[in-house]
C-alpha positions as a printed NumPy array, in Angstrom:
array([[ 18.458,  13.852,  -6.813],
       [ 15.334,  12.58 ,  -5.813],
       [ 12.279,  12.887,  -8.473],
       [  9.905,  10.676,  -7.794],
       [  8.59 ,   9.   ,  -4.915],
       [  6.526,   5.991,  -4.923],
       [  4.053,   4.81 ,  -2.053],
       [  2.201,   1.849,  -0.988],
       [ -1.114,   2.812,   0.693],
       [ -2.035,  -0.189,   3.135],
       [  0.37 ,   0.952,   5.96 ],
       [  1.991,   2.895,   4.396],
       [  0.035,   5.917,   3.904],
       [ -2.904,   4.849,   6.754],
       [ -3.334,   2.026,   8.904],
       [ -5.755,   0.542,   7.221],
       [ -4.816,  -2.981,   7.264],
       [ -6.996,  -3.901,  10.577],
       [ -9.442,  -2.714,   8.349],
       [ -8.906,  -4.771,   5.52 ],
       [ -9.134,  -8.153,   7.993],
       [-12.113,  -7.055,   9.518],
       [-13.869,  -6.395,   6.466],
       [-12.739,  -9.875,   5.18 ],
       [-13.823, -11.526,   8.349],
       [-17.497,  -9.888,   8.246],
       [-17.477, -11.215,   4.068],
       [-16.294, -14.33 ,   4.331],
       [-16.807, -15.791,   7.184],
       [-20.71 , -16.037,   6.884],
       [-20.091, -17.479,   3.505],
       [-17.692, -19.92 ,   4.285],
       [-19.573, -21.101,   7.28 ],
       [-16.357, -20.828,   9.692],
       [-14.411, -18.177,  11.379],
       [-10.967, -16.97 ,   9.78 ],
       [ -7.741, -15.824,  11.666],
       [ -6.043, -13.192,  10.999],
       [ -3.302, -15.097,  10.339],
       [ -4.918, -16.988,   7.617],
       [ -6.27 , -14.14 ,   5.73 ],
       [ -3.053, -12.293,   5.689],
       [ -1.361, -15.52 ,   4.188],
       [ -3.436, -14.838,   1.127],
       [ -1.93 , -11.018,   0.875],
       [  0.189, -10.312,  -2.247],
       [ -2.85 , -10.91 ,  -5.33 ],
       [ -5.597,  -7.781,  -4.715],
       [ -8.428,  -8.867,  -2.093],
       [ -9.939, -10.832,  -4.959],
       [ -7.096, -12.98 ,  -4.923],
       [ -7.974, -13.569,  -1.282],
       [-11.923, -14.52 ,  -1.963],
       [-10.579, -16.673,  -4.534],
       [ -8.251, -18.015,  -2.358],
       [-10.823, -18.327,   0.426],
       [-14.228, -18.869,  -0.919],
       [-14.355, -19.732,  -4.486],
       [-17.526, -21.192,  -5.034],
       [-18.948, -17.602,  -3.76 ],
       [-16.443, -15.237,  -5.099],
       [-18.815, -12.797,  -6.634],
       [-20.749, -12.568,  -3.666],
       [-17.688, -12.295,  -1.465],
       [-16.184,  -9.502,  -3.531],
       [-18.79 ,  -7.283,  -3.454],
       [-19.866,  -8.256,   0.301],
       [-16.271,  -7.41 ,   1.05 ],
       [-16.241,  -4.317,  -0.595],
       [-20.023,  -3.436,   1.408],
       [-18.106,  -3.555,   4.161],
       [-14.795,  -2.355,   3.209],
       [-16.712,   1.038,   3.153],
       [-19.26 ,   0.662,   5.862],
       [-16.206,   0.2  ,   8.362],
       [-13.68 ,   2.603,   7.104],
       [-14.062,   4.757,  10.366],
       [-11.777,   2.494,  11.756],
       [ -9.202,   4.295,   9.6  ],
       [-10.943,   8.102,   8.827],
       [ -7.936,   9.139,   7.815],
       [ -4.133,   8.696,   6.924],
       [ -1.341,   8.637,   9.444],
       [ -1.063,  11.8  ,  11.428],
       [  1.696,  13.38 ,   9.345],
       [  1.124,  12.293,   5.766],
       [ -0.742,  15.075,   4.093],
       [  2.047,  17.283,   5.099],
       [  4.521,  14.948,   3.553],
       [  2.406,  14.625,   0.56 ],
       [  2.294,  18.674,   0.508],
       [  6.338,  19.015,   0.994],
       [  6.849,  16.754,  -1.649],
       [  5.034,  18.272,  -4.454],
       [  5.728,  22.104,  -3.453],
       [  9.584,  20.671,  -4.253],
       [  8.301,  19.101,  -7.322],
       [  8.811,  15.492,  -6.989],
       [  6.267,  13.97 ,  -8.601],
       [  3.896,  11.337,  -6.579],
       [  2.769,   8.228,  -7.561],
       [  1.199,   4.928,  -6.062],
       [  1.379,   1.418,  -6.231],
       [ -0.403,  -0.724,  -4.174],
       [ -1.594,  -4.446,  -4.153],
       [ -5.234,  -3.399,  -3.531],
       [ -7.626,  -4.11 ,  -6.005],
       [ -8.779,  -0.519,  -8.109],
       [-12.239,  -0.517,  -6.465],
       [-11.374,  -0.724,  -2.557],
       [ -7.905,   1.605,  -3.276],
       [-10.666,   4.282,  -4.804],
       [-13.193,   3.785,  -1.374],
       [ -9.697,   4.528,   0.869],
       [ -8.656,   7.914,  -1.617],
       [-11.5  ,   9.501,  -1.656],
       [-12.337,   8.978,   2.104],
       [ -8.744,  10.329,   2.57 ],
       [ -9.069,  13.388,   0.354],
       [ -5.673,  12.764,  -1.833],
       [ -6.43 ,  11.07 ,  -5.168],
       [ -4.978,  14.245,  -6.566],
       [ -1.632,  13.689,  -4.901],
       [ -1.136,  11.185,  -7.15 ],
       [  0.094,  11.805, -10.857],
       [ -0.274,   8.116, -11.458],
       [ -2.157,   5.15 ,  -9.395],
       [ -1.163,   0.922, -10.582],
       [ -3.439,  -1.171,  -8.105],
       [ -3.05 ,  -4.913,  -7.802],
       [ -3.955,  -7.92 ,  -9.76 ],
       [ -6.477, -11.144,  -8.595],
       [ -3.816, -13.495, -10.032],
       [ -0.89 , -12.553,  -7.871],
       [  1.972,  -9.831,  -6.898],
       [  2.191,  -7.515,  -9.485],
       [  4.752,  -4.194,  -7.859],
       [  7.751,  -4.936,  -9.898],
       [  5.413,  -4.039, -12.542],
       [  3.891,  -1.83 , -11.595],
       [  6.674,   0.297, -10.014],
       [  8.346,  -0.391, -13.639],
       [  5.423,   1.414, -15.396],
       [  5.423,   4.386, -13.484],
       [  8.839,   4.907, -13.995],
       [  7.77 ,   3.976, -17.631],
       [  5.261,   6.369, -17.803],
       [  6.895,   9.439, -15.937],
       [  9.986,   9.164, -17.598],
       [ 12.134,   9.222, -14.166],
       [ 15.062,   6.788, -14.245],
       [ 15.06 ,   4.302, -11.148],
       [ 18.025,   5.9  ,  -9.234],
       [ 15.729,   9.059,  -9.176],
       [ 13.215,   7.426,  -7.455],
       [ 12.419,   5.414,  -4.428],
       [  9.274,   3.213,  -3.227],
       [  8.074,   3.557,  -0.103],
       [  6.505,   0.029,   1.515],
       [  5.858,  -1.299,   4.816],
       [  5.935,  -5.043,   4.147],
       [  9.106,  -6.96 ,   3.874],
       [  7.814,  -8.141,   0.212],
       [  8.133,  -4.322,  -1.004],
       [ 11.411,  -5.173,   0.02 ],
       [ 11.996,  -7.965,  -2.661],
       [  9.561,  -5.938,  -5.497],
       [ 11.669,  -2.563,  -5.479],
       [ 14.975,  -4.622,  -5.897],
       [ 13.606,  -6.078,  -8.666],
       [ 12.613,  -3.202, -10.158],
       [ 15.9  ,  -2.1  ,  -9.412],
       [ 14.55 ,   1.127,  -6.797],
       [ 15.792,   2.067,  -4.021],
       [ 13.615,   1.207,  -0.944],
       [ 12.603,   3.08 ,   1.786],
       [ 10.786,   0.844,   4.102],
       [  8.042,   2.837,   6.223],
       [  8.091,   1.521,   9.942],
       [  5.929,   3.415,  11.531],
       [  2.482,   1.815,  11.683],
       [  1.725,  -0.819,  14.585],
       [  0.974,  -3.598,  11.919],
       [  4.78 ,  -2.917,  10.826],
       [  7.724,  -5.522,  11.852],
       [ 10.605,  -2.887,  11.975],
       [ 13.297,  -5.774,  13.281],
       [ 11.943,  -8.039,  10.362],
       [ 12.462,  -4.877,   7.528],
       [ 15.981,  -4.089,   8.841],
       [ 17.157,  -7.359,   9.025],
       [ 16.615,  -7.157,   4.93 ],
       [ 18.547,  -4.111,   4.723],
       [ 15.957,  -1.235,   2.871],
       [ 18.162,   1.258,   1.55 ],
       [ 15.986,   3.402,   4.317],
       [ 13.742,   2.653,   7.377],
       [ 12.105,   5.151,   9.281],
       [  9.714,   4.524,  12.155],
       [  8.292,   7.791,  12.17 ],
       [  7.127,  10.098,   8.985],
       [  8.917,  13.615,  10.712],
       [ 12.454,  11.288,   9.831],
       [ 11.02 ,  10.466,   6.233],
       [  9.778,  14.186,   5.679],
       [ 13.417,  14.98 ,   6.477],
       [ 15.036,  12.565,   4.376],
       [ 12.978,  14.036,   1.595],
       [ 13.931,  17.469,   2.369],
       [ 17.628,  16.102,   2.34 ],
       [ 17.146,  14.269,  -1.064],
       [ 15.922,  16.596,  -3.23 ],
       [ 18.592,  19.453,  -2.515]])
């Protein structure tokens, strides 16, 4: 029976990674004096966005963090608010007591600007964000489980990247791969075979209601 479900939050719970680019581009660029593609700035996902200004622009990383983070905030209209769907699959979660919990490759201070503009930090029983120095899911996925006491067959992370793919397996979760933003490559997650894929949230509300019976 399901107990515990895990989620990303960049496309996952809101389609905030056009956000994330565009605040990067408006950081860095000036301070590195050329323009970035997309492209290139999502080659440097898997470390927290300070991983990427390292990556990017280390001779002006400070200034690049907290210029990033400036406008991290100052554009998150882009994304006001999670995908139409998610509070209420937050909501139908907890009133069948599985407990809620988040892991997400975002560093601790931009993951904070995106909860509280989204209203649902108290989802969330516990919250790992990412590290500057590289992936860190499989361990944080193992803490939580840690933490919680909730063995990993209870459980299940939800991701949208193919990489959540390769963190949940090992951390030995099952994986439920979340389709349904436009940034997602549904062909390239089911050609890794996720334990789950839905490309809407009504079929992962559903699968939720069918898991914890």
């Amino acid at each position: 029976m399901l107990k515990c479900i895990i989620f990303d939050l960049d496309g996952t719970i809101g389609n905030t990674l056009p956000l994330c680019i565009a605040a990067f581009k408006k950081a860095i660029e000036p301070l590195a004096g050329r323009v970035l593609s997309d492209q290139e700035i999502i080659d440097t996902f898997g470390p927290s966005e300070e991983g990427t200004v390292r990556a990017l622009i280390p001779a002006r990383y400070d200034q690049g963090i907290e210029d990033y983070l400036k406008h991290y905030r100052e554009l998150h209209g882009m994304c006001a608010a999670p995908f139409e769907g998610m509070i209420e699959v937050l909501d139908y979660a907890k009133n069948r007591n599985v407990r809620l919990a988040m892991v997400t490759g975002k560093g601790a201070r931009s993951a904070e600007v995106t909860l509280d503009i989204f209203g649902i930090r108290s989802y969330f029983d516990l919250i790992e964000t990412g590290s500057p120095d590289g992936p860190s899911k499989v361990q944080g996925i193992q803490s939580v489980l840690e933490q919680l006491g909730i063995k990993p067959a209870e459980s299940v992370y939800v991701g949208d990247a193919p990489s959540d793919i390769a963190a949940s397996r090992e951390a030995g979760i099952p994986i439920v791969s979340a389709a349904w933003a436009e940034t997602a490559d549904s062909e390239l997650l089911r050609s890794l075979h996720p334990d789950e894929l839905f490309t809407s949230i009504e079929e992962f509300k559903q699968y939720i209601g069918q898991s914890v019976r």
